[in-house]
PyMOL Python script that loads the backbone (N, CA, C, O; Angstrom):
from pymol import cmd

cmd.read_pdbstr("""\
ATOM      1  N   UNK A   1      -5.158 187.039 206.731  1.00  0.00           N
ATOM      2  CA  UNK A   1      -5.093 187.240 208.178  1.00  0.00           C
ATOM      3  C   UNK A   1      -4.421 186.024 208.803  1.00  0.00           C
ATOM      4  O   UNK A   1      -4.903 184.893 208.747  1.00  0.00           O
ATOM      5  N   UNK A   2      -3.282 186.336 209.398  1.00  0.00           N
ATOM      6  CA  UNK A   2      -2.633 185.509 210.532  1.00  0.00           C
ATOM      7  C   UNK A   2      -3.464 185.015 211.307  1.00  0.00           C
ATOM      8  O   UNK A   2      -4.485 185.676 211.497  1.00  0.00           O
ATOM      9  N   UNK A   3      -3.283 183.441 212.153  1.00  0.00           N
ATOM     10  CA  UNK A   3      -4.032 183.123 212.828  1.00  0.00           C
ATOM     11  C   UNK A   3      -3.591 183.352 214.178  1.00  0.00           C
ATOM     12  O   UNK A   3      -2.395 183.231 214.441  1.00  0.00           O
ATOM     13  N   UNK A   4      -4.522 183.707 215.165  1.00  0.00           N
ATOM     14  CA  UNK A   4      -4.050 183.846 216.633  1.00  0.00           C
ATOM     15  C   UNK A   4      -2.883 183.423 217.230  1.00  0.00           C
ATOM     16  O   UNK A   4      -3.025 182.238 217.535  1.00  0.00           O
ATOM     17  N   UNK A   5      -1.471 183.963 217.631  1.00  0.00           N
ATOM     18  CA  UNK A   5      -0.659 183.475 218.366  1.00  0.00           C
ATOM     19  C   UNK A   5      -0.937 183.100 220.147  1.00  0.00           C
ATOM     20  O   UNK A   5      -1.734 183.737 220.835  1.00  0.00           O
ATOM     21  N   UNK A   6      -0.417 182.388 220.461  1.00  0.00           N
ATOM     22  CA  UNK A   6       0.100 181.851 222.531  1.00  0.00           C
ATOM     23  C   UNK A   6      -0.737 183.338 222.571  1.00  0.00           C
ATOM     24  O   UNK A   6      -1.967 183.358 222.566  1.00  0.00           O
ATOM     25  N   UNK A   7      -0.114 184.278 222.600  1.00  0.00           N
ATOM     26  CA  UNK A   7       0.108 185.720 222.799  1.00  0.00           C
ATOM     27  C   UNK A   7      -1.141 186.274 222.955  1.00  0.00           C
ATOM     28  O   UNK A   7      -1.297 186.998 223.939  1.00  0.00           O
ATOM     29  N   UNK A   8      -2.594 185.998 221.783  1.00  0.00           N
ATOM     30  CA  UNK A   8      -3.378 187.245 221.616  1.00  0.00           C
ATOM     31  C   UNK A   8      -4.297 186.376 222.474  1.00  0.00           C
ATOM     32  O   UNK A   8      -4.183 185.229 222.908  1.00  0.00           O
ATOM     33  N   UNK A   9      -5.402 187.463 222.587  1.00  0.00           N
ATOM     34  CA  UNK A   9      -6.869 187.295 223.575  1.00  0.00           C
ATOM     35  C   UNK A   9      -7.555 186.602 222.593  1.00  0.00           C
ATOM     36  O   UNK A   9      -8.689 186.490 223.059  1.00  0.00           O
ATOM     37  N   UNK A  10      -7.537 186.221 221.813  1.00  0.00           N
ATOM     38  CA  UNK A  10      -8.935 185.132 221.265  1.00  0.00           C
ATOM     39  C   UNK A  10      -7.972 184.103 220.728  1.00  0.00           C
ATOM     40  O   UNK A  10      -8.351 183.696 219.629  1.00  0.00           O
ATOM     41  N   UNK A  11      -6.840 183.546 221.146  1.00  0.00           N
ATOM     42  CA  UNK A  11      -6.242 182.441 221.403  1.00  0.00           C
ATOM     43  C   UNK A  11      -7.291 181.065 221.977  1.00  0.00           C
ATOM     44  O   UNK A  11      -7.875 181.065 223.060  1.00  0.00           O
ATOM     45  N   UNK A  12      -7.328 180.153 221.138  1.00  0.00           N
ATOM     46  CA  UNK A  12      -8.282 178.863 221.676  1.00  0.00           C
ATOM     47  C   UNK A  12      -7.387 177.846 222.190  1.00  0.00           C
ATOM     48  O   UNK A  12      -6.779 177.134 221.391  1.00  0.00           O
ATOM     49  N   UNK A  13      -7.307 177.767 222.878  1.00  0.00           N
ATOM     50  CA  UNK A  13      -6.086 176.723 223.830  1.00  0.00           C
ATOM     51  C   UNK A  13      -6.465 175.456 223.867  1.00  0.00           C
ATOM     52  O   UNK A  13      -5.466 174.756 223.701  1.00  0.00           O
ATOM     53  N   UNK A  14      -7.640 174.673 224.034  1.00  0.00           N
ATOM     54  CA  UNK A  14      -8.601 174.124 223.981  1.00  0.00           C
ATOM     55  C   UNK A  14      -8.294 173.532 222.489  1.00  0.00           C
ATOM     56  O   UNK A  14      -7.645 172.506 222.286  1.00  0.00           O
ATOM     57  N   UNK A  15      -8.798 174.253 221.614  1.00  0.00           N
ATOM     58  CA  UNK A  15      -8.565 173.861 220.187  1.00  0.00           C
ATOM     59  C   UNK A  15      -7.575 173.696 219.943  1.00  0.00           C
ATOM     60  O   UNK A  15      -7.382 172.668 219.294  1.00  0.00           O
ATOM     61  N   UNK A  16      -6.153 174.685 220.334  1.00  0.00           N
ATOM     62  CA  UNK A  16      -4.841 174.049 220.049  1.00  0.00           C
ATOM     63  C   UNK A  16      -4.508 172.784 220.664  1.00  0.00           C
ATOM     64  O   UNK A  16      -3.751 172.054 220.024  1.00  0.00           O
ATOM     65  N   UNK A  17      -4.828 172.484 221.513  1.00  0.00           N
ATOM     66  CA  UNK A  17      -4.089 171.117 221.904  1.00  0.00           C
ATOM     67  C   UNK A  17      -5.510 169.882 221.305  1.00  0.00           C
ATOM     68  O   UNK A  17      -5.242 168.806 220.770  1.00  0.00           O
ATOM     69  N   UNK A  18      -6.236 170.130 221.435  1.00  0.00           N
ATOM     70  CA  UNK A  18      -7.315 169.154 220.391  1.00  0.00           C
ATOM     71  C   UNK A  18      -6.328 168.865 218.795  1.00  0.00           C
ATOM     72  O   UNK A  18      -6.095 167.809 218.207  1.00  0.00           O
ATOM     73  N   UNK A  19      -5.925 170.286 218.473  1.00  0.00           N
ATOM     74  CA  UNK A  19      -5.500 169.983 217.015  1.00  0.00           C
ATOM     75  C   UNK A  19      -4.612 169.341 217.344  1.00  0.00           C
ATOM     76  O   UNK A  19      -4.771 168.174 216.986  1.00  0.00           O
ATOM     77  N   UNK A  20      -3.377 169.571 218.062  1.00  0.00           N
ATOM     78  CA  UNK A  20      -2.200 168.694 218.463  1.00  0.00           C
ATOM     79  C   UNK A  20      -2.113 167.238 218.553  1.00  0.00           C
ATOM     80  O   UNK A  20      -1.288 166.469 218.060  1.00  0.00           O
ATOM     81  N   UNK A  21      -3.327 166.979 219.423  1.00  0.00           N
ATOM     82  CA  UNK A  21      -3.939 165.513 219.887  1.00  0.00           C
ATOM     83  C   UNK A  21      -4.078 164.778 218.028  1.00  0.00           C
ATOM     84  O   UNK A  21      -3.538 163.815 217.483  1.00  0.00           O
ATOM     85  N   UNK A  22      -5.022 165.772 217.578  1.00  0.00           N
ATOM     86  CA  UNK A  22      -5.294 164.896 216.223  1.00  0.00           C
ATOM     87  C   UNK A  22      -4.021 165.027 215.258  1.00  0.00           C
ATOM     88  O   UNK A  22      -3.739 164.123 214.471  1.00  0.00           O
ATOM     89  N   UNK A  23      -3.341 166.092 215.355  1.00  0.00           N
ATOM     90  CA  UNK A  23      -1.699 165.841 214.032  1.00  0.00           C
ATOM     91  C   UNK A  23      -1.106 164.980 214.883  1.00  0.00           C
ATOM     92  O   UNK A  23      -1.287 163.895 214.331  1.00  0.00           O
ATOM     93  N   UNK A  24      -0.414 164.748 216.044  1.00  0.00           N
ATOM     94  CA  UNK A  24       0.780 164.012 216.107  1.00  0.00           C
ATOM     95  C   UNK A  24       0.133 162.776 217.288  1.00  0.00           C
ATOM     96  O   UNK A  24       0.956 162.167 217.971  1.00  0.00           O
ATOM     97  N   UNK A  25      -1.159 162.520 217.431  1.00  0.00           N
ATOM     98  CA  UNK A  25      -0.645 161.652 218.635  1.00  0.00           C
ATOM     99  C   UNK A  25      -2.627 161.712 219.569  1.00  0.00           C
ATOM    100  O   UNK A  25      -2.932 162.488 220.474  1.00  0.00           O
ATOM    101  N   UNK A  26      -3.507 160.713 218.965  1.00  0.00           N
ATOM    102  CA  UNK A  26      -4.383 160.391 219.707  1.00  0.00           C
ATOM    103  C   UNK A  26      -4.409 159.755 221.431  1.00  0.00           C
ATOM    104  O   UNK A  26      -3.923 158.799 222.035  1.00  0.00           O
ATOM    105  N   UNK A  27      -5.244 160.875 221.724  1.00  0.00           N
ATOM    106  CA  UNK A  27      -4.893 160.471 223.309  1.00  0.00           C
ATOM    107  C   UNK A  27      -5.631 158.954 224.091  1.00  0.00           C
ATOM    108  O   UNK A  27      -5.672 158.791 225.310  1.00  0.00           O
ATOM    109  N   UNK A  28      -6.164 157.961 223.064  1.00  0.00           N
ATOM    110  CA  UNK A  28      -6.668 156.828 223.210  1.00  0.00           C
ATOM    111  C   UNK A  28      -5.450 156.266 223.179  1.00  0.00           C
ATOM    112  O   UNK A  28      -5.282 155.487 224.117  1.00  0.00           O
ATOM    113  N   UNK A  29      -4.573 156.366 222.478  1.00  0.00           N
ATOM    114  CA  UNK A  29      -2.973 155.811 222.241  1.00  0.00           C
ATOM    115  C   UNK A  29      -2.763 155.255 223.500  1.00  0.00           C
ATOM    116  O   UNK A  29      -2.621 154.062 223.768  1.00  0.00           O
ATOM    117  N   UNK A  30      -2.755 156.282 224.307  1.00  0.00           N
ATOM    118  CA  UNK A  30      -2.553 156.253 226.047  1.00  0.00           C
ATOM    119  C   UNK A  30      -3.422 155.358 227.203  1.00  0.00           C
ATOM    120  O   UNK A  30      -3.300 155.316 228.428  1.00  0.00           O
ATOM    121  N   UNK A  31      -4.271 154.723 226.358  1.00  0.00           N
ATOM    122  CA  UNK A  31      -5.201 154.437 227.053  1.00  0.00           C
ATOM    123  C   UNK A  31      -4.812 153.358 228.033  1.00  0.00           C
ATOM    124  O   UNK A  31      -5.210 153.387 229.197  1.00  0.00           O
ATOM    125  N   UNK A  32      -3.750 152.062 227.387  1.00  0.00           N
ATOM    126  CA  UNK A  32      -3.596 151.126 227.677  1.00  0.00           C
ATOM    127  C   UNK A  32      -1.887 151.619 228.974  1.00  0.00           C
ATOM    128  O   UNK A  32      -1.289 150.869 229.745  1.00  0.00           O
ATOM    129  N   UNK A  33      -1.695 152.781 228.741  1.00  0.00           N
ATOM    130  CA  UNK A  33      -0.731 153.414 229.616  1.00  0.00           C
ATOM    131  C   UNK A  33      -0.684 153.324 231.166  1.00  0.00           C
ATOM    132  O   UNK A  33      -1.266 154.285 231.671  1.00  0.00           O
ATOM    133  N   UNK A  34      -0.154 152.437 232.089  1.00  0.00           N
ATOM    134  CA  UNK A  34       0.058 153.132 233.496  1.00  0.00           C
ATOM    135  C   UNK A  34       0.002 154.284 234.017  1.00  0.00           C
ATOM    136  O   UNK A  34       0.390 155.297 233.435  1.00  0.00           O
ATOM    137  N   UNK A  35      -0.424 154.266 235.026  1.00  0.00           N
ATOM    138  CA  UNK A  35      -0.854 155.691 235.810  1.00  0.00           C
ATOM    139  C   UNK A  35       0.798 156.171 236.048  1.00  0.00           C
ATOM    140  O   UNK A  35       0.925 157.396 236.053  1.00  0.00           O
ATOM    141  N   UNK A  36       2.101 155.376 236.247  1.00  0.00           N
ATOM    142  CA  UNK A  36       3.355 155.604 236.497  1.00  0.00           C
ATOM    143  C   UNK A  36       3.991 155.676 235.220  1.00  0.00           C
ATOM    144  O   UNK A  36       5.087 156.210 235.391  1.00  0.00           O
ATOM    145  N   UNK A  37       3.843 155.439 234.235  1.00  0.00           N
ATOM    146  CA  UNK A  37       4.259 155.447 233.299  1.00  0.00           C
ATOM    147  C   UNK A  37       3.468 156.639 232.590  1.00  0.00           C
ATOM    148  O   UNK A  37       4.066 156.824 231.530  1.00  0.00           O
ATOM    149  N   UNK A  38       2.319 157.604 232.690  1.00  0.00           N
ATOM    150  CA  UNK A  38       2.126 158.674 232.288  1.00  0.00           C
ATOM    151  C   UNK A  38       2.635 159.443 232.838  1.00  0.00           C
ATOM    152  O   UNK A  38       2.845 160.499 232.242  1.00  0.00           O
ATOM    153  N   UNK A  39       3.114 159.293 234.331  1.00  0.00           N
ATOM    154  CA  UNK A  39       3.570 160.203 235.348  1.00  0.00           C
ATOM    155  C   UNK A  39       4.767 160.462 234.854  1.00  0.00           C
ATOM    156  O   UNK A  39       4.969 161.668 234.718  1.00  0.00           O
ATOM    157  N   UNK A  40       5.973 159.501 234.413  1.00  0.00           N
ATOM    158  CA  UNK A  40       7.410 160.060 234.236  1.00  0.00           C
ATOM    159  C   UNK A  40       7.242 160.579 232.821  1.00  0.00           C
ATOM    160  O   UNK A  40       8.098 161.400 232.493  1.00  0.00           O
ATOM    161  N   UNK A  41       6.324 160.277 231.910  1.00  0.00           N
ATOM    162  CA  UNK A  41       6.379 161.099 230.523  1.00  0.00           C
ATOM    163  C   UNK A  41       5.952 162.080 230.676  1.00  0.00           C
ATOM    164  O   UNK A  41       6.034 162.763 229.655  1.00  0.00           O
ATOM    165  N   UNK A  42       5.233 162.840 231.954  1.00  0.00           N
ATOM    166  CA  UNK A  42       4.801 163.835 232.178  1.00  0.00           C
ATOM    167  C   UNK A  42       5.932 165.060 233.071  1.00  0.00           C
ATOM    168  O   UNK A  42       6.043 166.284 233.005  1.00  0.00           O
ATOM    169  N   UNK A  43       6.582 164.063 233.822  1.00  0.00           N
ATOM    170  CA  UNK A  43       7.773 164.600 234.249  1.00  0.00           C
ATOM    171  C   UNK A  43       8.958 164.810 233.095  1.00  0.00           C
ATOM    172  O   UNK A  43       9.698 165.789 233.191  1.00  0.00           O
ATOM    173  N   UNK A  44       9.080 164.077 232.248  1.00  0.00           N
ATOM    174  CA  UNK A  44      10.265 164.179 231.455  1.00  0.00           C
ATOM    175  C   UNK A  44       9.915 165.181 230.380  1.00  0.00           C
ATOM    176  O   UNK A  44      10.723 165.826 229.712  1.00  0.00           O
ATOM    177  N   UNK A  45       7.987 165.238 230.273  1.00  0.00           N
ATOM    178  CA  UNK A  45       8.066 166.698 229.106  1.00  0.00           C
ATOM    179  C   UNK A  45       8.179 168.211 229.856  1.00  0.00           C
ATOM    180  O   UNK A  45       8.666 169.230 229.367  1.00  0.00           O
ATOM    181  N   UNK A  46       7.620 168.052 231.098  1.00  0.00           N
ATOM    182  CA  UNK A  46       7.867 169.336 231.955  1.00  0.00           C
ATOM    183  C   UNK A  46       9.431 169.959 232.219  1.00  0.00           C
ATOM    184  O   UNK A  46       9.807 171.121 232.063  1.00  0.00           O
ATOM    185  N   UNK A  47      10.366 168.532 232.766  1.00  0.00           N
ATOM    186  CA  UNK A  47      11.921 168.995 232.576  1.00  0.00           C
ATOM    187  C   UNK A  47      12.139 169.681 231.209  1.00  0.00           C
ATOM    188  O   UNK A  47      12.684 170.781 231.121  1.00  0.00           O
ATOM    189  N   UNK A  48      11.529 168.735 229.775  1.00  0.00           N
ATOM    190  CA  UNK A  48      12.020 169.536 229.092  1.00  0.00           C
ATOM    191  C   UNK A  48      11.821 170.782 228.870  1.00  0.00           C
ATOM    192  O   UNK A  48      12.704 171.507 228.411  1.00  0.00           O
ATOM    193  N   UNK A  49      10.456 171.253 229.215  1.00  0.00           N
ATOM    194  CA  UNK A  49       9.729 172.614 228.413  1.00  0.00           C
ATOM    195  C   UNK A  49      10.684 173.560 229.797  1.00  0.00           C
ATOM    196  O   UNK A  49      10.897 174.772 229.776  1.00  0.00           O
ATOM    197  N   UNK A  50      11.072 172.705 230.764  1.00  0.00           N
ATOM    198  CA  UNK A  50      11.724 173.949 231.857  1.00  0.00           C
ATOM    199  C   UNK A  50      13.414 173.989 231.093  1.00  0.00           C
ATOM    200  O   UNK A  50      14.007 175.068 231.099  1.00  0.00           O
ATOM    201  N   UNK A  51      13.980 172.945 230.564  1.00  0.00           N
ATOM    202  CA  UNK A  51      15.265 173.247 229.845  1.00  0.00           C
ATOM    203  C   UNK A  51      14.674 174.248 228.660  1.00  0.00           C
ATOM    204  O   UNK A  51      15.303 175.264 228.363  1.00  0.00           O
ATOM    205  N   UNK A  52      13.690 173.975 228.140  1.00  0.00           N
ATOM    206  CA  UNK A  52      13.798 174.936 226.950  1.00  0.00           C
ATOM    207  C   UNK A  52      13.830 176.367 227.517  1.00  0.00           C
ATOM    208  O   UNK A  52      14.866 176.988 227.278  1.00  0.00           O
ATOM    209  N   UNK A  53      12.885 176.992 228.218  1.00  0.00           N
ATOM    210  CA  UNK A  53      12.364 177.694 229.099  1.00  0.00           C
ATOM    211  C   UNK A  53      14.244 178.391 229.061  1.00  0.00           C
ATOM    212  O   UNK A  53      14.615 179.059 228.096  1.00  0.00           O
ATOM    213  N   UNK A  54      14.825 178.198 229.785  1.00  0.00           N
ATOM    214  CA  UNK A  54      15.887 178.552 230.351  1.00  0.00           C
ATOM    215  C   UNK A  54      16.802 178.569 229.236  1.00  0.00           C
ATOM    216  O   UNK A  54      17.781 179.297 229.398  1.00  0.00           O
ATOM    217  N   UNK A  55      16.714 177.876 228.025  1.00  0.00           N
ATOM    218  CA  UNK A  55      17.585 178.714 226.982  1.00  0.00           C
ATOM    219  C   UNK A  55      16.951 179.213 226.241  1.00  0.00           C
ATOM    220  O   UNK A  55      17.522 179.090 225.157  1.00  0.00           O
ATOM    221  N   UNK A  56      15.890 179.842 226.109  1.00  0.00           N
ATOM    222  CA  UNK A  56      15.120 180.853 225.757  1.00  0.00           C
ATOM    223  C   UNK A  56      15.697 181.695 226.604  1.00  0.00           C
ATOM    224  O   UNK A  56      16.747 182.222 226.236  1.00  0.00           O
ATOM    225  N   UNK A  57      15.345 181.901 227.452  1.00  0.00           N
ATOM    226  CA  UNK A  57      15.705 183.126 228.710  1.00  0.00           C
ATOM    227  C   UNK A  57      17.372 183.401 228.615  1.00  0.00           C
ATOM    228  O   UNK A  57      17.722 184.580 228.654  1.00  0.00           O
ATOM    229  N   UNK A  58      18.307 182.463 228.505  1.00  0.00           N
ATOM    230  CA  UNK A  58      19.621 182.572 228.372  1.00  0.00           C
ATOM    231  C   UNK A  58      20.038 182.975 227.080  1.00  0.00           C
ATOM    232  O   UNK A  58      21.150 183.471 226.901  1.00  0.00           O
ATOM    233  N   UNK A  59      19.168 182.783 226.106  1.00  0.00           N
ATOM    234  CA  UNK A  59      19.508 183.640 224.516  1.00  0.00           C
ATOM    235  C   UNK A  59      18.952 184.517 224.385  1.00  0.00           C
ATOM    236  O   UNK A  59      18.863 184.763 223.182  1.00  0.00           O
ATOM    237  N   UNK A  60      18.247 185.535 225.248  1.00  0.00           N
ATOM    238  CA  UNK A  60      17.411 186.648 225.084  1.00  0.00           C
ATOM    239  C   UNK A  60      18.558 187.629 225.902  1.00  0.00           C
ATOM    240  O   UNK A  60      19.204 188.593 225.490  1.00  0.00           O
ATOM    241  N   UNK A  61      18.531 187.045 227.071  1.00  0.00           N
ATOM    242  CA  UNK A  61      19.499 187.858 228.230  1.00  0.00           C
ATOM    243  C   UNK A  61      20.348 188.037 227.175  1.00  0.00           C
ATOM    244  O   UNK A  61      20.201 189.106 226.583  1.00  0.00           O
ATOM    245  N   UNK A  62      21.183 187.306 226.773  1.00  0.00           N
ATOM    246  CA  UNK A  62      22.685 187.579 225.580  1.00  0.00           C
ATOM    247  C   UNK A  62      22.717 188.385 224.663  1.00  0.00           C
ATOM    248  O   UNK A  62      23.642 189.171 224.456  1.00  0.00           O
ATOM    249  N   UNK A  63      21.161 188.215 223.663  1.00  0.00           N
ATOM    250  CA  UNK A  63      20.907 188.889 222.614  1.00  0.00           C
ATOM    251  C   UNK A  63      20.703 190.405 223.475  1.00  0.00           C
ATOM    252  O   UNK A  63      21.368 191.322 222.992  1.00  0.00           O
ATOM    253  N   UNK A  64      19.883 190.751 224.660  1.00  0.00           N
ATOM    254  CA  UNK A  64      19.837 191.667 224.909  1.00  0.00           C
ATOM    255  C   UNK A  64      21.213 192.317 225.173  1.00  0.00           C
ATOM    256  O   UNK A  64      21.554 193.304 224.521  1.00  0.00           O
ATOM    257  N   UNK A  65      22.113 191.706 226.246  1.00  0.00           N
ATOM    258  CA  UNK A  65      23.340 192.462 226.797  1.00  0.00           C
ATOM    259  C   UNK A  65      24.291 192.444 224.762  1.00  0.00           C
ATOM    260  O   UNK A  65      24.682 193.526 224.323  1.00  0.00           O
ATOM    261  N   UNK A  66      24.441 191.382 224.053  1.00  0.00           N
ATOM    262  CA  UNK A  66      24.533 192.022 223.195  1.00  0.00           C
ATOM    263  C   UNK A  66      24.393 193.448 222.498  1.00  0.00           C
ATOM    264  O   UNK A  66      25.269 194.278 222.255  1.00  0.00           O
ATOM    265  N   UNK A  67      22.678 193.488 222.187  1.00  0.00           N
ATOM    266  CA  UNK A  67      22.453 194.959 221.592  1.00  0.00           C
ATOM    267  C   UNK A  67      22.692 196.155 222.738  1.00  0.00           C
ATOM    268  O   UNK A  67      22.452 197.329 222.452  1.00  0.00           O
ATOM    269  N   UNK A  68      23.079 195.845 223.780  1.00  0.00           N
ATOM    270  CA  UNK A  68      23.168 197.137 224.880  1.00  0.00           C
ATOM    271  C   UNK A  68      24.548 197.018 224.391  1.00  0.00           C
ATOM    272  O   UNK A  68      24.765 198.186 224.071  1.00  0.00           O
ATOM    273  N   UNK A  69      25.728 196.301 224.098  1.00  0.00           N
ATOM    274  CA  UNK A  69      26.963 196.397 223.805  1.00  0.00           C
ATOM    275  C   UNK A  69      26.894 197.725 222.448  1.00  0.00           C
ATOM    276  O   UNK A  69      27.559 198.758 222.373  1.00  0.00           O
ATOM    277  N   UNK A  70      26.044 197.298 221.694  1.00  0.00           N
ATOM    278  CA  UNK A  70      26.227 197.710 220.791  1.00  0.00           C
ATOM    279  C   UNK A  70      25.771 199.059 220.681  1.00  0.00           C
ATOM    280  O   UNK A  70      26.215 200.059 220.116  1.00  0.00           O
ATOM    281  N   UNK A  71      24.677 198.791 221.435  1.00  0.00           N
ATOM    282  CA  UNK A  71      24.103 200.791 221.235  1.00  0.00           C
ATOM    283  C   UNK A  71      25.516 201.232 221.954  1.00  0.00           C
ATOM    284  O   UNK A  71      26.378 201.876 221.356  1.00  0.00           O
ATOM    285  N   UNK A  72      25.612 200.881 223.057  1.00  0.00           N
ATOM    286  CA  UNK A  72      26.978 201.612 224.135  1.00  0.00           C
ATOM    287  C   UNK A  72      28.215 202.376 223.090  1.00  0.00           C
ATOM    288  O   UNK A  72      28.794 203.461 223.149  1.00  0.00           O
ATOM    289  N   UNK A  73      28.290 200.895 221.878  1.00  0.00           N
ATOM    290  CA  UNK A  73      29.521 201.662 220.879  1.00  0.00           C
ATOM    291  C   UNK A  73      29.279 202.385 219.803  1.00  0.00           C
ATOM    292  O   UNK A  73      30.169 202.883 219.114  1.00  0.00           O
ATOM    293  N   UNK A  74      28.044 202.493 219.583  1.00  0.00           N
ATOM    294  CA  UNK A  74      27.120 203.539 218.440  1.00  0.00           C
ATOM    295  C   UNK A  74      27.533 205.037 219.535  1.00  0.00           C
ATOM    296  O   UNK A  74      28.384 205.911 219.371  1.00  0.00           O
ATOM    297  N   UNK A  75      26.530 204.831 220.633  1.00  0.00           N
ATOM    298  CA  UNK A  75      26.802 206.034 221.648  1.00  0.00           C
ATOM    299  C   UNK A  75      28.181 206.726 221.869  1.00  0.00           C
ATOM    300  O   UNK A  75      28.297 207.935 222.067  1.00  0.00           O
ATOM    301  N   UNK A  76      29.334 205.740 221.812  1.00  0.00           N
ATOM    302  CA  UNK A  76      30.683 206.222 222.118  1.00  0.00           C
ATOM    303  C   UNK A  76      30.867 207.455 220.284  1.00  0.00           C
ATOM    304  O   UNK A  76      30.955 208.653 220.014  1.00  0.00           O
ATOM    305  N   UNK A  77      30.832 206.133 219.544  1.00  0.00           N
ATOM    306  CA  UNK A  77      31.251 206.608 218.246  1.00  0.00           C
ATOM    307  C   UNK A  77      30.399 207.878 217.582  1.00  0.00           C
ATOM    308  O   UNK A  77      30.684 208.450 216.530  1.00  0.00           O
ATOM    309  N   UNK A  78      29.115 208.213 218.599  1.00  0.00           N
ATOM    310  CA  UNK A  78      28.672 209.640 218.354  1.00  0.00           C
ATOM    311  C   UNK A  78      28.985 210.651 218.982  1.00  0.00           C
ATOM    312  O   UNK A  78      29.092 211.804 218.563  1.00  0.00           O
ATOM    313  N   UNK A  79      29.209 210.064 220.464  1.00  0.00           N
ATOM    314  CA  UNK A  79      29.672 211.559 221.179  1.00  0.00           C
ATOM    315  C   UNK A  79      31.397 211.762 220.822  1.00  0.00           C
ATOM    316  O   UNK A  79      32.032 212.696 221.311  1.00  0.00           O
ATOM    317  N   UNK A  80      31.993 210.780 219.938  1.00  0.00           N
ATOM    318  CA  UNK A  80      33.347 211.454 219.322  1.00  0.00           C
ATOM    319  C   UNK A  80      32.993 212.165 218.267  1.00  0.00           C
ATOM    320  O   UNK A  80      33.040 213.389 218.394  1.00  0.00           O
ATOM    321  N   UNK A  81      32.663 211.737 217.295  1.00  0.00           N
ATOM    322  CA  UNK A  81      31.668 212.168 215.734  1.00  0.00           C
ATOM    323  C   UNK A  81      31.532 213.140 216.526  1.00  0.00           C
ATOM    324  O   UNK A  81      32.667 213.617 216.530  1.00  0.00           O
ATOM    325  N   UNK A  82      30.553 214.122 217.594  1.00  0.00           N
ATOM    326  CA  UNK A  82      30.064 215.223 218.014  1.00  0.00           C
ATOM    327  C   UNK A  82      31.139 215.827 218.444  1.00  0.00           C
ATOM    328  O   UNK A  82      31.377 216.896 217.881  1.00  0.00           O
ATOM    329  N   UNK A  83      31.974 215.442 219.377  1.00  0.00           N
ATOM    330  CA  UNK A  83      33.236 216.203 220.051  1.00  0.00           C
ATOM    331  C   UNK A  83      34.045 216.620 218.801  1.00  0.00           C
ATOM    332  O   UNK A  83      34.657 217.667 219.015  1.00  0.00           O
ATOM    333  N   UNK A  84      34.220 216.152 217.641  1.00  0.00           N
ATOM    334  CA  UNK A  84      35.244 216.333 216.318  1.00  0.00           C
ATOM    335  C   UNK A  84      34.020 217.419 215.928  1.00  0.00           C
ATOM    336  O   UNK A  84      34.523 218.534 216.066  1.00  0.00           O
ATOM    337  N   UNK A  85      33.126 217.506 215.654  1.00  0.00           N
ATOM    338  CA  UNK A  85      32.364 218.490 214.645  1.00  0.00           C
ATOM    339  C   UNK A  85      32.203 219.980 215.641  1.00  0.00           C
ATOM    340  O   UNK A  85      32.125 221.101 215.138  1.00  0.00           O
ATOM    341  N   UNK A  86      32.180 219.767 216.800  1.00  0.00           N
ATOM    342  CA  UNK A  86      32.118 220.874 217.977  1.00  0.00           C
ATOM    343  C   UNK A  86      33.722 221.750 217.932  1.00  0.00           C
ATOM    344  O   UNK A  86      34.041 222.937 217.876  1.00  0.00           O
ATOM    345  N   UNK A  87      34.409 220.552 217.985  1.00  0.00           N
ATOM    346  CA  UNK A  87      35.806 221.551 217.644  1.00  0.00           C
ATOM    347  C   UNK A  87      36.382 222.405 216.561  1.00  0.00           C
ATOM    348  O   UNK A  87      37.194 223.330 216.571  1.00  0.00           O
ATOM    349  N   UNK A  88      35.503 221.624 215.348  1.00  0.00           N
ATOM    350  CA  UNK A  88      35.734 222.528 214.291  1.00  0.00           C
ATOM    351  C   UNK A  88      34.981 224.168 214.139  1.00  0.00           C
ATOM    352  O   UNK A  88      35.249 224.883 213.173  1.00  0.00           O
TER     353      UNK A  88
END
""", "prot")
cmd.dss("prot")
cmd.show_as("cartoon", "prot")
cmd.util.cbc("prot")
cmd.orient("prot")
């Protein structure tokens, strides 16, 4: 059994970022940190997750108008396929 994705209802959010805290990075680390100096690392991870954010969204839009390209030329190349078998 797969473990819970972002996605499902018994997702522990709580526990994911606890585990996070303990693999890459104890939040005592921070302790000796400025209140301004947590502030722009907090700003500079939010810009990023909003750049990621937006090429996620910009490679989905593509991939989508992509596969609409493509059904469009499946669709063409059947209603000829159909117009050729109708005439015979």
């Amino acid at each position: 059994v797969s473990p819970p994705t972002f996605w499902d209802m018994n997702f522990d959010s709580l526990g994911f970022v606890e585990e996070q805290f303990g693999r890459y990075g104890d939040p005592d680390s921070f302790s000796q940190t400025t209140f301004e100096e947590l502030r722009k690392m907090s700003l500079g991870y939010q810009l990023k997750g909003t750049m990621l954010s937006y090429l996620i969204s910009t490679r989905q839009e593509h991939e989508l108008i992509e596969a609409s390209n493509k059904m469009k030329t499946v669709d063409e190349n059947l209603g000829s396929i159909e117009k050729e078998y109708s005439a015979t």
